[in-house]
C-alpha positions in Angstrom: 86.9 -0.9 -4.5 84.6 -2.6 -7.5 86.2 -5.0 -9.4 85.8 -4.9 -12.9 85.2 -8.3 -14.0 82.2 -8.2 -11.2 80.6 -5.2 -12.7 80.9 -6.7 -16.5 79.8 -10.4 -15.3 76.1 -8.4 -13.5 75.8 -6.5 -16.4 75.9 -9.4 -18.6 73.9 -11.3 -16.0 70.7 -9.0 -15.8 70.7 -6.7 -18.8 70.2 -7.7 -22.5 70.3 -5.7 -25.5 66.7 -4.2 -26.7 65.1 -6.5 -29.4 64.4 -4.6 -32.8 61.2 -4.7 -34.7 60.6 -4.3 -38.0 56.9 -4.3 -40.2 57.2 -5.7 -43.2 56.3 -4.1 -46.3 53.0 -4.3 -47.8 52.5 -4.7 -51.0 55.4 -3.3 -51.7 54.5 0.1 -49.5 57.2 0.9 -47.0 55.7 0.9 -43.6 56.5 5.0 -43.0 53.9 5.3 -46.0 50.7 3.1 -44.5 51.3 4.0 -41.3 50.9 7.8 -42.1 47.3 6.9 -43.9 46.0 5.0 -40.8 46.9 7.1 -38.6 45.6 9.9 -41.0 42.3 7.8 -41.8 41.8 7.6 -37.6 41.9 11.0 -37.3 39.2 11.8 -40.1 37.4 9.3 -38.8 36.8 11.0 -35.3 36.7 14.2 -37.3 33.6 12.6 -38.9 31.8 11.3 -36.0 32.3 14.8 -34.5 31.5 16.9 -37.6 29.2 15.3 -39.8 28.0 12.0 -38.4 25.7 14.0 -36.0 24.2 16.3 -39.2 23.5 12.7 -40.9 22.2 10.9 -38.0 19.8 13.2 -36.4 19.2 15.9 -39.2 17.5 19.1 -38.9 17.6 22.3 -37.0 16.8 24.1 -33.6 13.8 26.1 -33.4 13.8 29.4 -31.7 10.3 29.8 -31.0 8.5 33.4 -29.2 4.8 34.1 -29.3 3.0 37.4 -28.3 1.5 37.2 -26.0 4.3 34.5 -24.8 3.8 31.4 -22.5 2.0 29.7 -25.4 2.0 25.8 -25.7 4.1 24.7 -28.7 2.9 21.9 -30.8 4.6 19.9 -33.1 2.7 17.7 -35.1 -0.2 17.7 -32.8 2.9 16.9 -29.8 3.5 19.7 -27.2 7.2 20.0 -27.0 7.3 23.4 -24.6 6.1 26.9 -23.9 7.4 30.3 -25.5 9.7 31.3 -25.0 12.0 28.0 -25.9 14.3 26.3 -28.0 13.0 22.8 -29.7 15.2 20.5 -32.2 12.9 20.0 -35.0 13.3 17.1 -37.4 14.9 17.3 -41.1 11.1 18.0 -43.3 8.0 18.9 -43.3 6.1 19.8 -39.9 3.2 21.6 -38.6 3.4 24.0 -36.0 0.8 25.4 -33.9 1.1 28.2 -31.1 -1.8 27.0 -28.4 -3.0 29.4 -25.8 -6.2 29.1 -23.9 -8.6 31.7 -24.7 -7.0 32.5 -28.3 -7.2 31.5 -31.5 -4.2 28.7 -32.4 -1.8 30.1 -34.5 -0.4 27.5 -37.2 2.5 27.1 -39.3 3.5 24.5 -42.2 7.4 24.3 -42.2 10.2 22.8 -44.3 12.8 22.4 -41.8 16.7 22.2 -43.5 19.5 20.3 -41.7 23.1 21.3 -42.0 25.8 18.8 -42.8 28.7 20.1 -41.1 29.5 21.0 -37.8 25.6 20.5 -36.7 26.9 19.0 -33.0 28.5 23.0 -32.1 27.1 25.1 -34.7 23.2 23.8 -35.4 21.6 25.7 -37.8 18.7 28.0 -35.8 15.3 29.1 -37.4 13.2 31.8 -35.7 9.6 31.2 -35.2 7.6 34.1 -34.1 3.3 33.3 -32.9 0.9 36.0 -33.0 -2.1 35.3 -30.9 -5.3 36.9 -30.8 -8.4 36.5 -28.9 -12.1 36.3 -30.0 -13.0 37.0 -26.5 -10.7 38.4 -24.1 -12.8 38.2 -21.1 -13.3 34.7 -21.6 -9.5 34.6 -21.8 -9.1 36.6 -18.7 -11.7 34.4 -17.2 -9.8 30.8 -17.5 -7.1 32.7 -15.9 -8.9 33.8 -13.0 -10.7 30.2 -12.8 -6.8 28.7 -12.9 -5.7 31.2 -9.8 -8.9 30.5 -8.1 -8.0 26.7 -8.1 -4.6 27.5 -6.7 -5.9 29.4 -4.1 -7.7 25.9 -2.3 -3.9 24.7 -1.9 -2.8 27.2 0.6 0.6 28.5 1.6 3.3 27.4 -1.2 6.1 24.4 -0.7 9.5 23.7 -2.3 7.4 21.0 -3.1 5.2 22.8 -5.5 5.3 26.9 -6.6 2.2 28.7 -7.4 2.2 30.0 -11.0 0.9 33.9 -11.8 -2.3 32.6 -13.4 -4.2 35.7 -12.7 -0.9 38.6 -13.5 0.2 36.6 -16.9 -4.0 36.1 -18.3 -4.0 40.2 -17.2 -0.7 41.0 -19.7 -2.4 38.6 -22.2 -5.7 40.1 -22.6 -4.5 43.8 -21.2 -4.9 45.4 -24.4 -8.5 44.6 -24.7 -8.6 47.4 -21.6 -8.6 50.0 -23.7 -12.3 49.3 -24.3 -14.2 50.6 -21.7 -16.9 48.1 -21.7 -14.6 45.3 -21.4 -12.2 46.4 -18.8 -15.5 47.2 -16.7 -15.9 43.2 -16.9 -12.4 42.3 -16.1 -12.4 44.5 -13.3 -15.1 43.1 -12.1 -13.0 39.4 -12.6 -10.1 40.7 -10.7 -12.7 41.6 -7.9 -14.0 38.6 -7.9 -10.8 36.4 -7.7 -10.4 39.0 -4.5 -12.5 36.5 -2.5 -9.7 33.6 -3.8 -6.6 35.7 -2.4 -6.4 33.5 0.6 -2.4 33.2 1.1 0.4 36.0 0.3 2.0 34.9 -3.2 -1.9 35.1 -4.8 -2.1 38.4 -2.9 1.0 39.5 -5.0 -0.5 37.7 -8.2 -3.7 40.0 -7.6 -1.4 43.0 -7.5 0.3 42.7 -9.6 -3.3 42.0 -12.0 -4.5 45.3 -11.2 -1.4 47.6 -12.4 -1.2 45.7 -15.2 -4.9 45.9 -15.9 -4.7 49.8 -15.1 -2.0 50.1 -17.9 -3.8 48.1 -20.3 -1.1 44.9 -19.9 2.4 46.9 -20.5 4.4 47.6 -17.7 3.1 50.4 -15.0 3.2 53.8 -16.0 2.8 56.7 -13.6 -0.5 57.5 -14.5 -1.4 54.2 -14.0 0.6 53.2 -10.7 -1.9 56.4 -9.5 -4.5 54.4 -10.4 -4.0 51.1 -8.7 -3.1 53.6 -5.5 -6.8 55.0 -6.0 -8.2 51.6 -6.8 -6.2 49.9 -3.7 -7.8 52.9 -1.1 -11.0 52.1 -2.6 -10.7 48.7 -1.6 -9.2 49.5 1.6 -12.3 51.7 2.8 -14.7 48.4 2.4 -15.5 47.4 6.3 -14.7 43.9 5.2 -11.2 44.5 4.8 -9.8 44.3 8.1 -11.0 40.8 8.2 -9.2 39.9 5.1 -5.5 41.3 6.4 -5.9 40.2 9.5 -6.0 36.4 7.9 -3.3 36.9 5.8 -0.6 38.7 7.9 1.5 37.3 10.1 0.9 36.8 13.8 3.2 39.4 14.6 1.9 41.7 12.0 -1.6 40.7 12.8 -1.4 42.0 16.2 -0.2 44.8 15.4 -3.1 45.5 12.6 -5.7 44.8 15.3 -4.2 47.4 17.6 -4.0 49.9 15.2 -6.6 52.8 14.8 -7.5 52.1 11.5 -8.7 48.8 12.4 -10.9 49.7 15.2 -12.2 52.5 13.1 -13.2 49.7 10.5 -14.5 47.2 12.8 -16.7 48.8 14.4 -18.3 50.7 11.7 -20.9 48.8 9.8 -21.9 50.1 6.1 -25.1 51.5 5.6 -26.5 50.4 2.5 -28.9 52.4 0.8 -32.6 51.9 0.7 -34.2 49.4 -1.8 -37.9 49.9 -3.0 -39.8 47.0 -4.0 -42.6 46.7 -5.5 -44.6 43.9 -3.0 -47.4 42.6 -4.5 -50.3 43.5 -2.8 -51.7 39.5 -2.3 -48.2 39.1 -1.1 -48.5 35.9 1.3 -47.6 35.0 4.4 -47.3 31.3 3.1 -48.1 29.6 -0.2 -48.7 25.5 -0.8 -47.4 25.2 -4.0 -46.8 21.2 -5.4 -46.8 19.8 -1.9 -43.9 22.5 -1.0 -44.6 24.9 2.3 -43.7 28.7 1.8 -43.7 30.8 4.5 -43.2 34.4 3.9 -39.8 36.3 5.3 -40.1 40.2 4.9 -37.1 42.3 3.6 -34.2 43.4 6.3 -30.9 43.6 6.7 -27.9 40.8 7.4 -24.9 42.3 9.1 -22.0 40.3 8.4 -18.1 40.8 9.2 -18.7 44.4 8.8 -21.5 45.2 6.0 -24.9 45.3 5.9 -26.5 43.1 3.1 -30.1 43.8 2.2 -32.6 41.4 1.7 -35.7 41.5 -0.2 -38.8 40.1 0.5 -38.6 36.0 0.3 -40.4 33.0 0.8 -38.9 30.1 1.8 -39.4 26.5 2.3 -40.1 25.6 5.5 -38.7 21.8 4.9 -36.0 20.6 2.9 -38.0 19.3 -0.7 -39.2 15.7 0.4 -39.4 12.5 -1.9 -43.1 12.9 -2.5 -41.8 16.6 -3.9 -39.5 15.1 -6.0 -42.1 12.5 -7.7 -44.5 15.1 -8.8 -41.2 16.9 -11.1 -40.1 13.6 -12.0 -43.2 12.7 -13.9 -43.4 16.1 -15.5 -39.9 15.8 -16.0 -39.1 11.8 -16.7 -35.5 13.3 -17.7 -34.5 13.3 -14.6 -35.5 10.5 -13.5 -32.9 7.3 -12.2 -33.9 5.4 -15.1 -32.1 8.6 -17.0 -29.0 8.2 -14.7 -26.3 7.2 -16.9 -26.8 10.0 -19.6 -27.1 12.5 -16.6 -24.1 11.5 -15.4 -22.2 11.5 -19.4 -23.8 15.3 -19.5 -22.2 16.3 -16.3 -25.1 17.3 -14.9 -25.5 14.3 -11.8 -23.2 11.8 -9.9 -22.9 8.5 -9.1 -24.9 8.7 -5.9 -27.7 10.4 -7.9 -31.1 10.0 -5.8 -29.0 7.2 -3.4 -29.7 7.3 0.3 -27.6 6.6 3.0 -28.7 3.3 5.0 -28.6 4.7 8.2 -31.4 5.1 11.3 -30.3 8.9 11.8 -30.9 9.9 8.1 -34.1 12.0 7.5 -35.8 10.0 5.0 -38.7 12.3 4.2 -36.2 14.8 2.3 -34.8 13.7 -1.0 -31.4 13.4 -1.1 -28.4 12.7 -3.8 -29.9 15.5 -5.6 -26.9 17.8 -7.9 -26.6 21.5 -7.8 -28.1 21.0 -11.5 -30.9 18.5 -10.6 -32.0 21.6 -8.0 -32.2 24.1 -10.0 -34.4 22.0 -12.7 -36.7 21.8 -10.0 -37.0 25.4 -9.1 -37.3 26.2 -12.6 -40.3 23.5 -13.0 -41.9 25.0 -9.8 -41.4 27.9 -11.0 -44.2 27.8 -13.9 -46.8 26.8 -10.9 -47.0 30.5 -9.3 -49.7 31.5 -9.2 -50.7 35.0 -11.1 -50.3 37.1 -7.8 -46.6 36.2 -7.9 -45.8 37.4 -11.7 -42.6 38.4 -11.8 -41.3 36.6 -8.9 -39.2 33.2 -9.4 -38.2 30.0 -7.9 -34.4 29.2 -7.2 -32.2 28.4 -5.0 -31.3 31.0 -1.9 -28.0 33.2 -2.0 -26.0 32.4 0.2 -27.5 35.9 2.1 -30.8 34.8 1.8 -30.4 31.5 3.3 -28.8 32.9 6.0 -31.2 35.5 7.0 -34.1 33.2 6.5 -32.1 31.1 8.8 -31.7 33.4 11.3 -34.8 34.9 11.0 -37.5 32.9 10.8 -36.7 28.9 10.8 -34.7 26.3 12.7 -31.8 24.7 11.0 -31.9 21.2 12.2 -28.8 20.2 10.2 -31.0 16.9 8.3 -28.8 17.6 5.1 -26.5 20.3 3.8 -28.3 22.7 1.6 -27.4 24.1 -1.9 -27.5 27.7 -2.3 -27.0 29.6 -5.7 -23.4 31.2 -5.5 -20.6 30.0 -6.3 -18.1 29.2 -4.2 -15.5 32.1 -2.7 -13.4 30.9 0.4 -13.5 34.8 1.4 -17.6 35.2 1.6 -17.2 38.7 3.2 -16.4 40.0 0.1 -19.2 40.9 -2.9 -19.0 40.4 -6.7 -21.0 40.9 -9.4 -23.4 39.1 -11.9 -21.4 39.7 -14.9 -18.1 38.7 -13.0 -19.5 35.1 -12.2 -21.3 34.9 -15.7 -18.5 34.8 -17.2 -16.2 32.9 -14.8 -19.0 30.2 -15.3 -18.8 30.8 -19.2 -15.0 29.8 -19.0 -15.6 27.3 -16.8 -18.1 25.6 -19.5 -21.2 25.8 -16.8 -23.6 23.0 -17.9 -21.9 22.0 -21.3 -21.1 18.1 -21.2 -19.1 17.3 -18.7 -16.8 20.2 -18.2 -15.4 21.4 -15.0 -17.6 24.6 -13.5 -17.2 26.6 -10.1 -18.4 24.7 -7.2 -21.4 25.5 -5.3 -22.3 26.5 -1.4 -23.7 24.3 0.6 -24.7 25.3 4.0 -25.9 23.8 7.3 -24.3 20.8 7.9 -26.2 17.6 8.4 -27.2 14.8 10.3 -23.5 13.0 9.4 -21.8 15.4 10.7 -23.3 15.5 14.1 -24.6 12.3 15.0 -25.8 12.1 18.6 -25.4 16.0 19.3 -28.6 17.9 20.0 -29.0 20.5 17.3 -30.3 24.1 19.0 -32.0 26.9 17.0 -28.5 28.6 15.8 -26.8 25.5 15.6 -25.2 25.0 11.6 -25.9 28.5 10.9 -22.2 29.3 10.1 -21.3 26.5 8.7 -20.6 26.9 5.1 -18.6 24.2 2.5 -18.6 23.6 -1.1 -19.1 21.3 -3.9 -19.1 20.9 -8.0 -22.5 21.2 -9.1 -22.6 18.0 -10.8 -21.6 16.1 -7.3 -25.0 14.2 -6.0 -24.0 13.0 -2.3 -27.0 11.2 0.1 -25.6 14.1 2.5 -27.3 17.1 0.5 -30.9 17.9 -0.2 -31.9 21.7 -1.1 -34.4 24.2 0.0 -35.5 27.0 -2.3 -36.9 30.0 -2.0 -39.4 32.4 -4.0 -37.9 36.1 -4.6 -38.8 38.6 -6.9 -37.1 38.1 -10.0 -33.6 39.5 -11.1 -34.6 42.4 -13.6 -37.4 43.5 -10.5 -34.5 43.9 -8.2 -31.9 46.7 -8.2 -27.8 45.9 -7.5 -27.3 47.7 -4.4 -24.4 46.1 -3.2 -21.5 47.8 -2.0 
């Protein structure tokens, strides 16, 4: 039992009674009053910061920006800021706008942007900003597409690391109405065709599909008519000999082996295409060699090249038995002082030469009587010099360099390729070279690619053969280099390359007959 007295003397021990506070008065104002305005002034305070300090301290409005066609750059003063479609903040004031798409004209807009006071942090005020882009030339357009998915193309198989973008599918939905004209879509067929020999892994494969049926439907999405269309334009392509090749690289292993076993592909493989019959004129002094400038012709008569199941004719050529040699190069250079190494700098500012521009390697093995560091450009100013020296049994016949074809025939045919340098040929560049495409396709893939103006990008060249680098100490037989095939931008000079040309009977005397 608790005695009292012990329970009072711990309470009085350990407890004491609170201590009251009390604010004074200020100026006279009773606490209850100022402390209701502070607390009040606190709150519309952070009612400020929330509501209107935001509108004051970064004024203006969010722009809603679409374009059609859409995926163009968005410029604001002269700063690209995004793609359509997007959402930008635009500063309080005047701007300019611009709506930038490659290919099209740039669609520009002078604009008062307002702020709003209140409430900009939840509710900004929006403005809608609508592009209209049009093309002066939508093949062009098309074109820098198609130049875009063909540089894809060289980086194989896509990562997490990096995603391949639809180039060729979104430059078909931009330019798709163009299509309706006949003569044009025959030209951007003829693109899509050529960016064919640039499908090299599956996601361009579906890129390329998906080109055609938009292309078929004029860039809108497939209709039935035109999903018939790609179906008859997809059986077309499947009955080229050269396609069994092509899906056999690009399938699986498992469904490769199963494509080989198939009917369908034996059928294919073993039939080769016959090509119809080209007449030629052939000039009647038509020789069986020509000295021209120190350069040996010797005459190569029309046949056929089989390759990876087509037949490839090939007209009536001469060719030069050696790789162009320095003493060669001398006689153009002092028609043509231009080109000369004296004239190396402003080559090289044009676009038209590299660094190593008429350099030779210091090495035993190389072949010093062919010029080397020679460009794709520096060639062909050549042939075209050379080509003012026929004599008049030759009119209408030219000097260039050889197709890839017609260096590989004249290869195989009638000279040894002793792999001294790689050799430029005239195409351009297709990692898929048992495809064909036409003149007007790569004219104006080399239009968009600025071919010869400044020093602007353009499609790389073939060079074929190998050379004396790339074999050192191996003895070179008569087939030897033959298949080997790389490329190059035609502006590159390298002390690896030298060229051989050839003399063929002009473009306009010789009929398209490719498949």
């Amino acid at each position: 039992m608790a005695l009292p007295w012990i329970k009072s003397s711990f309470y009085k021990k350990n407890y004491k009674e609170e201590d009251s506070v009390r604010l004074p008065a200020i100026f006279g104002i009773h606490p209850g009053y100022y402390l209701a305005v502070l607390y009040g002034a606190a709150i519309l305070f952070l009612l400020f910061l929330i509501f209107v300090f935001p509108g004051i301290s970064k004024p203006g409005s969010i722009g809603v920006f679409s374009s059609e066609p859409y995926g163009a750059a968005v410029r604001v003063d002269n700063v690209t800021l995004g793609y359509t479609p997007c959402e930008i903040f635009l500063p309080r004031g005047s701007i300019t706008i611009e709506f930038i798409l490659p290919g099209f004209y740039p669609d520009k807009h002078e604009l008062e942007v307002p702020g709003r006071l209140f409430g900009s942090l939840f509710f900004p005020r929006k403005i809608t900003i609508a592009g209209t882009l049009t093309s002066p030339d939508p093949v062009n357009a098309l074109a820098l597409s198609a130049l875009d998915y063909m540089y894809w193309s060289a980086t194989g198989e896509p990562i997490e690391a990096y995603q391949i973008p639809m180039s060729l599918s979104e430059g078909v939905y931009r330019t798709g109405p163009a299509a309706r004209n006949p003569a044009l879509r025959t030209v951007m067929q003829d693109i899509l065709n050529h960016a064919f020999l640039h499908t090299t892994n599956k996601v361009s494969a579906r890129d390329l599909i998906r080109s055609q049926f938009l292309l078929d439907n004029n860039g809108l999405s497939p209709s039935p008519l035109s999903i018939l269309s790609t179906l008859q334009e997809s059986l077309r392509i499947s009955n080229i000999p050269s396609v069994p090749f092509w899906l056999e690289d690009m399938l699986s292993v498992e469904s490769s082996a199963r494509l080989i076993r198939s009917d369908w592909y034996s059928r294919h493989i073993n039939t080769v295409e016959e090509s119809q019959t080209v007449n030629i004129d052939i000039p009647l002094q038509f020789p069986g060699e020509l000295l021209l400038e120190t350069v040996h012709f010797i005459a190569v008569r029309p046949g056929y090249l089989e390759k990876s199941g087509r037949r490839e004719i090939v007209a009536p050529i001469l060719v030069a038995s050696d790789l162009i040699s320095q003493a060669a190069w001398e006689r153009f250079i002092a028609e043509n002082p231009e080109w000369s190494i004296e004239n190396k700098e402003s080559l090289i500012n044009r676009g038209l030469v590299g660094e190593d521009y008429l350099v030779p390697a210091e090495f035993p093995a190389y072949p010093v009587p062919a010029v080397s560091g020679i460009s794709w450009y520096a060639a062909a100013a050549f042939c075209s010099w050379l080509t003012a020296k026929l004599p008049p049994s030759l009119s209408g016949w030219e000097l260039r360099l050889p197709s890839e074809i017609e260096w590989e025939y004249a290869a195989r045919q009638q000279r040894i390729n002793n792999g001294l340098l790689w050799e430029w040929c005239s195409d351009p560049y297709a990692p898929l070279d048992f495809f064909t495409t036409t003149d007007a396709a790569a004219a104006a893939l080399e239009k968009a690619a600025g071919w010869g103006i400044g020093a602007a990008p353009a499609l790389e060249r073939v060079v074929r053969g190998g050379s004396w680098i790339n074999h050192l100490g191996i003895d070179y037989s008569e087939s030897s280099g033959i298949e080997i095939r790389g490329a190059l931008p035609p502006g590159n000079s390298s002390p690896f390359v030298g060229f051989r040309p050839v003399i063929v009977p002009s473009s306009e005397a010789v009929p398209n007959n490719n498949p």
